[in-house]
C-alpha positions as CSV (number, residue, x, y, z in Angstrom):
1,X,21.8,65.3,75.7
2,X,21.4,66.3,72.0
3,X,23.4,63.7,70.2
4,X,25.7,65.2,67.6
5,X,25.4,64.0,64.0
6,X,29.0,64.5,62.8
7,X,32.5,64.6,65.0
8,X,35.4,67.0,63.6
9,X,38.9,65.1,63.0
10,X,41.5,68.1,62.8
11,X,44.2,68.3,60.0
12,X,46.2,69.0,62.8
13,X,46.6,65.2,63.6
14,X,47.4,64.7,60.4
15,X,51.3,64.0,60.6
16,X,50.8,61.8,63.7
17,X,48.1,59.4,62.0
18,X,50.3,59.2,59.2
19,X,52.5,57.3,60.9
20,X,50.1,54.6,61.6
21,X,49.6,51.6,59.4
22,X,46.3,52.2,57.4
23,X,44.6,48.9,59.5
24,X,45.6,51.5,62.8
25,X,44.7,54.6,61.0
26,X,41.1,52.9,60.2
27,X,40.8,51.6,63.8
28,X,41.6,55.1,65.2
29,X,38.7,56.3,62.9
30,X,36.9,54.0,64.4
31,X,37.6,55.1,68.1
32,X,36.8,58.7,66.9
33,X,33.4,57.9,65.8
34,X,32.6,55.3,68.7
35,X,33.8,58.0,71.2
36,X,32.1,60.9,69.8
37,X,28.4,58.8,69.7
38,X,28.8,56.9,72.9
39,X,31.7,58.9,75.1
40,X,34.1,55.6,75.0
41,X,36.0,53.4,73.2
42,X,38.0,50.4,73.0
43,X,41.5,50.3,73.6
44,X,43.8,50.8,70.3
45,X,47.5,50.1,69.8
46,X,50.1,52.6,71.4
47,X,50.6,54.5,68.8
48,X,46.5,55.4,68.1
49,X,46.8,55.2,71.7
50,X,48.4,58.1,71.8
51,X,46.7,60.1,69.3
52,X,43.2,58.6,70.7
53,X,43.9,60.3,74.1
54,X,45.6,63.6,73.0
55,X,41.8,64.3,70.9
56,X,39.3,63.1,73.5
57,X,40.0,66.5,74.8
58,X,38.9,68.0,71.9
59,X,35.8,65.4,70.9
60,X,34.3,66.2,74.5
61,X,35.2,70.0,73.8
62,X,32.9,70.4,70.8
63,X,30.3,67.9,72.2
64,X,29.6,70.4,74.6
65,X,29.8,73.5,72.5
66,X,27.0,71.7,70.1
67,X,25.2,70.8,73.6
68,X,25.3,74.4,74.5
69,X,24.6,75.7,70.8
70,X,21.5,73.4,70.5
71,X,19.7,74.5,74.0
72,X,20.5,77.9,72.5
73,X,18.5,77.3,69.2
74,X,15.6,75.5,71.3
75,X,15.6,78.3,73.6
76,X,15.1,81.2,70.5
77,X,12.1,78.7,68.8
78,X,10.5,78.6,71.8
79,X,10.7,82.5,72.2
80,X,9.7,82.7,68.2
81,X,6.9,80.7,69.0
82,X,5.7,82.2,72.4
83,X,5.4,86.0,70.1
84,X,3.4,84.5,67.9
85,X,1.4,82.2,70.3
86,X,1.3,84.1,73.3
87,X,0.0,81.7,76.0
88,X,0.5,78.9,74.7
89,X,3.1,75.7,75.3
90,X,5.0,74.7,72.3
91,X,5.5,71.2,71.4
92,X,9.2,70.8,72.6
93,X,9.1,67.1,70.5
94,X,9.1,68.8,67.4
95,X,12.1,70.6,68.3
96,X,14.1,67.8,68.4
97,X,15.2,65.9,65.3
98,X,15.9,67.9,62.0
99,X,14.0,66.9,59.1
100,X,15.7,65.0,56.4
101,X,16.3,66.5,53.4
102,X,14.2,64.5,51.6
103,X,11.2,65.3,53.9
104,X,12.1,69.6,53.0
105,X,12.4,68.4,49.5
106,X,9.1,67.0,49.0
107,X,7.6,69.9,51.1
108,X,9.3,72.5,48.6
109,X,8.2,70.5,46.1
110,X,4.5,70.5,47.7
111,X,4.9,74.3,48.3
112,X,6.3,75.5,45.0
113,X,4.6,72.8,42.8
């Protein structure tokens, strides 16, 4: 499974995590970004609790649409490539981690300079 390099926290959530002492409010945070990279985490105080449970729904929700988004993108390069290369098998690897932005940088850089 592609593994997603961000997790949205709706402004939705907002009023409820307000309630929560900042220590809570950093340790919910914390749940968000350990559920969202490993698909659990540790139990929180009942009032994170709470708000923990009501957005796993929503964390697993756009997991899979950025599973589904990503096979969709692999499945168009692979087409791209296939017009151009007609017979041949494209190197899936190289499909699989975006560059940095330092690495397009210096290839601008290289390119332009």
């Amino acid at each position: 499974m592609t593994r997603k390099p961000a997790v949205m926290i709706y402004h939705s959530i907002l009023p409820q995590v307000e309630m929560l002492s900042k220590a809570e409010a950093g340790e919910l945070l914390c749940a968000f970004l350990h559920y969202s990279m490993t698909g659990s985490y540790d139990p929180l105080p009942y009032p994170a609790e709470l708000i923990m449970r009501g957005c796993v729904p929503l964390i697993d929700r756009d997991n899979e649409k950025y599973a589904y988004l990503c096979e969709r993108r692999r499945e168009a390069a692979v087409s791209r490539w296939q017009k151009v290369h007609p017979g041949e098998t494209p190197n899936l690897a190289l499909l699989g981690e975006a560059p940095s932005r330092a690495d397009v940088e210096a290839f601008v850089d290289g390119a332009l300079g």
